[in-house]
C-alpha positions in Angstrom: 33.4 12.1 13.0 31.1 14.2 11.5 29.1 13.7 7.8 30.8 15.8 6.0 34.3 14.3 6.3 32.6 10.3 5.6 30.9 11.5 2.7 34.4 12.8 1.5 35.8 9.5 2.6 33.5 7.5 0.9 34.0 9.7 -2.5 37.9 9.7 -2.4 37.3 5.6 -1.9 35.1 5.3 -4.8 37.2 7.5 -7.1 40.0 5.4 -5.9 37.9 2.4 -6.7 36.8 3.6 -10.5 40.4 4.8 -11.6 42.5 2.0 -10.3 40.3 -0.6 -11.7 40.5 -3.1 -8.6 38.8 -6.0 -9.5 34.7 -6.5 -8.4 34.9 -8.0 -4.8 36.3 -5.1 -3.6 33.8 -3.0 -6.1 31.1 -4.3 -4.8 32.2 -3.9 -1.2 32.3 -0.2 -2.0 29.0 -0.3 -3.8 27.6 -1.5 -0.2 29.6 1.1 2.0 28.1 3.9 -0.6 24.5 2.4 0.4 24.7 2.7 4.0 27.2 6.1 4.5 26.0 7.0 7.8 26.2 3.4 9.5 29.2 1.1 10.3 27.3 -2.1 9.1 23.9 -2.5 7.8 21.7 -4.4 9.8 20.3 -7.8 8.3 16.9 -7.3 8.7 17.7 -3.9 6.0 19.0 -5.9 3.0 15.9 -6.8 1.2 15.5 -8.1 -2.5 14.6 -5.2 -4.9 11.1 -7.5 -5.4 10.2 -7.9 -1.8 9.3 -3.5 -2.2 5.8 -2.1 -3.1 5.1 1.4 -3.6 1.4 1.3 -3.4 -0.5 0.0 -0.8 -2.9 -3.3 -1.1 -6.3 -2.6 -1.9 -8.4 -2.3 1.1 -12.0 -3.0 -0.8 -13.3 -5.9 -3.1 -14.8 -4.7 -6.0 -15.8 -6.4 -9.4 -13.1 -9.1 -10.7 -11.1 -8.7 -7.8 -10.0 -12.4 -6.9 -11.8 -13.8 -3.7 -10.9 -17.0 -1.7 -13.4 -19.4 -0.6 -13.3 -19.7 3.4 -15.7 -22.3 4.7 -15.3 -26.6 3.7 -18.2 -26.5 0.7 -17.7 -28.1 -2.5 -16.4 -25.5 -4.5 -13.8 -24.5 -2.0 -12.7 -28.5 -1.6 -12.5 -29.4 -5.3 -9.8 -28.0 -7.6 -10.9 -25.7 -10.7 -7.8 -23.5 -12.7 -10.1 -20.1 -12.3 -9.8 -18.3 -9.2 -13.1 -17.4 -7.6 -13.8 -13.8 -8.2 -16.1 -11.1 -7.4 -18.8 -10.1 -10.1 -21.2 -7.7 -8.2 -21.4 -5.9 -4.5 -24.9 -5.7 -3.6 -24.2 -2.0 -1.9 -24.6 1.2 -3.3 -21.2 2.4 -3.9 -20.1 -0.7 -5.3 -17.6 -1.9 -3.0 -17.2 -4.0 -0.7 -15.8 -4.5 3.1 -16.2 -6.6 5.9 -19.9 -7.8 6.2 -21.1 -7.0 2.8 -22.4 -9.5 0.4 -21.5 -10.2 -2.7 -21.7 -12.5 -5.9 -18.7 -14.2 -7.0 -18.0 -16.7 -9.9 -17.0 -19.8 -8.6 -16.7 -22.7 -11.5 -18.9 -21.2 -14.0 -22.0 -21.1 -11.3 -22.7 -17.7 -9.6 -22.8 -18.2 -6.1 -24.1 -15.1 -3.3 -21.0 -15.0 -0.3 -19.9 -12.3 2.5 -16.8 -10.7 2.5 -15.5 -12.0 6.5 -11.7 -11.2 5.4 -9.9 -8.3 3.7 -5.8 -7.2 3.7 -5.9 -3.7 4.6 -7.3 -1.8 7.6 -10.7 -1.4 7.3 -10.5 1.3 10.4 -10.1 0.8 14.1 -11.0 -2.2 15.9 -11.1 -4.2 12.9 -8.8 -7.1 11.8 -6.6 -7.6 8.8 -6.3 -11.0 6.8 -3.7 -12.1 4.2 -6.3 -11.8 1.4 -9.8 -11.6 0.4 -11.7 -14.5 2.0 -15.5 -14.9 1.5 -18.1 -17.2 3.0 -20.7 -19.1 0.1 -24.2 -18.5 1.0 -27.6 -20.0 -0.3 -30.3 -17.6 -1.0 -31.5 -17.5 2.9 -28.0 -16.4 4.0 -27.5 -19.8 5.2 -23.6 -20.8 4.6 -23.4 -23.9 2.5 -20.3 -25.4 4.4 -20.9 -26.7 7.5 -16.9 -25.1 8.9 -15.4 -21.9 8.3 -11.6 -22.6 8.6 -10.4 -18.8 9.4 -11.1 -16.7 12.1 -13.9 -14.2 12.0 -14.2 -10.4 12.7 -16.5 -9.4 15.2 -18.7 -7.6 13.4 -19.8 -10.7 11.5 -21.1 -11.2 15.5 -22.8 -8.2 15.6 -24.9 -8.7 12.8 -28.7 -10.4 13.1 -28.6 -11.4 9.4 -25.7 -13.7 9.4 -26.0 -15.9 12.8 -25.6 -18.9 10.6 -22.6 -17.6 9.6 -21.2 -16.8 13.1 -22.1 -19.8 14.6 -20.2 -22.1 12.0 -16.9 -20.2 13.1 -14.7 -21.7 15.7 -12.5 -18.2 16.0 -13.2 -14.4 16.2 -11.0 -11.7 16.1 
């Protein structure tokens, strides 16, 4: 069968559907025929709810008041505050922040230095993606402050002379 004649098919059904005023089960049956014409069935894995869709894409960089989460077992990422943690200042010169870069986030009303081990979109080849922003507190020798980092690591935390503190607290790397 070719296009033409189902799209014809599926109009002379939905005119029959309209005029006849059949009642809504088999409305709605037609409603999901008209959304898949060219298919039998839809598959399951298609029908999505309306709020699962996003047009644009996550950010990829963590720039000033964007929401951070705390990654390693100190203090403030153990005990419960209502404010998200979030990023007041990237020290780099265009002002945002990737993988490796340190920043200063508000954490409790205290401003605390952190890197930025963790991000949610590709940051370019060879590097890994994480479900959010997650950060790493640091004292003012680049020392972490919790003794555990509790997600796995890119490898270019590895790389890095600055942060071998950091690296060796982590259990994982990706």
């Amino acid at each position: 069968m070719c296009i033409k004649t189902d799209i014809i098919g599926y109009l002379f059904w939905f005119v029959f559907v309209y005029f006849t005023q059949i009642d809504s089960v088999m409305a709605s049956l037609m409603q999901h025929i008209l959304r898949y014409p060219l298919m039998s069935s839809p598959p399951v894995s298609t029908v999505t709810p309306i709020r699962d869709l996003h047009t644009t894409a996550p950010r990829s960089v963590c720039h000033r008041r964007t929401r951070v989460v705390i990654a390693d077992n100190s203090s403030y990422a153990t005990a419960f505050h209502p404010r998200f943690p979030r990023c007041m200042h990237v020290y780099h010169k265009r002002k945002k922040g990737k993988i490796g870069d340190k920043i200063l986030i508000t954490v409790k009303g205290e401003m605390k230095k952190a890197l930025i081990v963790g991000q949610k979109l590709n940051n370019g080849p060879m590097v890994a993606r994480s479900d959010g922003t997650f950060v790493v507190l640091l004292d003012d020798s680049n020392k972490p402050l919790g003794s555990k980092i509790t997600i796995p690591i890119p490898w270019q935390i590895l790389a890095t002379r600055e942060f071998k503190k950091v690296a060796e607290n982590a259990d994982y790397f990706i």
